[in-house]
Every structure is written in structure tokens, then in C-alpha cells.
C-alpha positions, 0 to 999 in steps of 0.5 A: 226946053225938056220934056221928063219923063219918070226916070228922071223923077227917080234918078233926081234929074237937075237943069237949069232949062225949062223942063215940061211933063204931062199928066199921066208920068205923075200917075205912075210916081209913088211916095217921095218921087211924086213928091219931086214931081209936085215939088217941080211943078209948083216951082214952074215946071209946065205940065202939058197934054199934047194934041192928038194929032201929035199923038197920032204921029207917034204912033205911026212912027212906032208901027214904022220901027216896031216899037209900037207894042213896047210903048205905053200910052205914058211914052207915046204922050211924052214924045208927042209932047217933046214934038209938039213944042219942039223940045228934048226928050229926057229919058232912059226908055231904049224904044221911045229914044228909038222913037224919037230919033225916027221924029228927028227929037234930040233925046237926052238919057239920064242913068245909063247910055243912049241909044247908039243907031235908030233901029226898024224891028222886024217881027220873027215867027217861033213856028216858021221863021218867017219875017215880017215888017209888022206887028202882028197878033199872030203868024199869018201862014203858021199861026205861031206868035212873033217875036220882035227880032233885031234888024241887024 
């Protein structure tokens, strides 16, 4: 089973698996790629809403990797759907492909390359250059923005 995410509505993504998509990846499709998804739904593809439960284990598995500021609501949903029935996420979205890897999904990326290692961010202050573990709104020694900075 797949669950597809809006890049492979747009890049015309085929299987013969069952394929699976939640409500709000049609919302974000206009013309002729809606179009694709209306036409995959009337021929059997589920369109589901996962558990908040779900959702709530994603978004803690976000904060740990820092990716939670990069994801919609769209995404979180998506990968608590692939968790709840146990399926592969279909996407070309780096920080949800990272996501999923922290939940142990298997992830299949449509028009360019996957993700090669699961990444923590870290969070880089432009005044002090200090570093942190988390997200946070502000800089609490300096009061400067972070910047999301690669761990490697």
C-alpha cells in the first residue's frame, strides 16, 4: 500500500499497489491534477483521515529532527497516515522523507532522489552563534532569529 502525496498527482505517478490519500493533498490540487486525483479516487484509490494519535506521533518525531517548522499540516497528516496502516510514503518532500525515516516508514520518492541519511537539525543563532537542539521563536541568550543548520 502507498500513501501519495501531491508530487505524485503532479508527476502522474502510476502503480499497481492500492494507493491511499487524505483529504486535505486534493485541496491543495488545482485544474487538470485535481482532476487526476478525483479520477484515482472513483477508481478505488481510499482517501483516509488519520487518528490524532497518529498525528501527535508525528509531530513529536518532527520537533526531535527539527523538521517540525518545514511541515504542513498537509505533511504531518500524510506520514500519520502511511504509520497508521503501515504503508510507503510516496513523496518527493526532503523533510517529511526525513520524518519518516525517524518512524521507520519505507519512503518512495518520485522525480528526483531520495533522501540519502536521516538528519537531527540543530537551530543556529545569526547574533551569538550559539546552537541548539530545538526550534525556538527566538535566541534565548541574544534575542536573535535561528536558522535551521545541518548537523553534519
Amino acid at each position: 500500500m502507498q500513501v501519495l502525496d501531491s508530487s505524485a498527482f503532479i508527476h502522474e505517478y502510476t502503480t499497481n499497489d492500492d494507493v491511499v490519500s487524505i483529504p486535505a493533498v486534493h485541496d491543495e490540487l488545482t485544474g487538470e491534477v485535481a482532476l487526476r486525483f478525483d479520477a484515482m479516487e472513483g477508481s478505488g484509490m481510499t482517501v483516509h483521515v488519520p487518528a490524532p494519535e497518529a498525528v501527535d506521533r508525528v509531530r513529536r518525531a518532527a520537533k526531535g529532527s527539527g523538521d517540525a517548522a518545514e511541515l504542513s499540516d498537509t505533511d504531518v497528516r500524510l506520514i500519520a497516515t502511511a504509520l497508521e496502516l503501515h504503508a510507503t510514503l510516496v513523496t518527493d518532500d526532503y523533510a517529511m522523507q526525513n520524518v519518516a525515516e525517524r518512524l521507520d516508514l519505507p519512503v518512495e520518492a518520485i522525480a528526483r532522489d531520495g533522501i540519502s541519511e536521516e538528519r537531527e537539525w540543530r537551530f543556529q543563532c545569526v547574533g551569538c552563534n550559539r546552537t541548539f537542539d530545538e526550534d525556538k521563536e527566538r535566541c534565548p541568550i541574544c534575542g536573535s532569529d535561528l536558522t535551521r543548520k545541518n548537523p553534519a
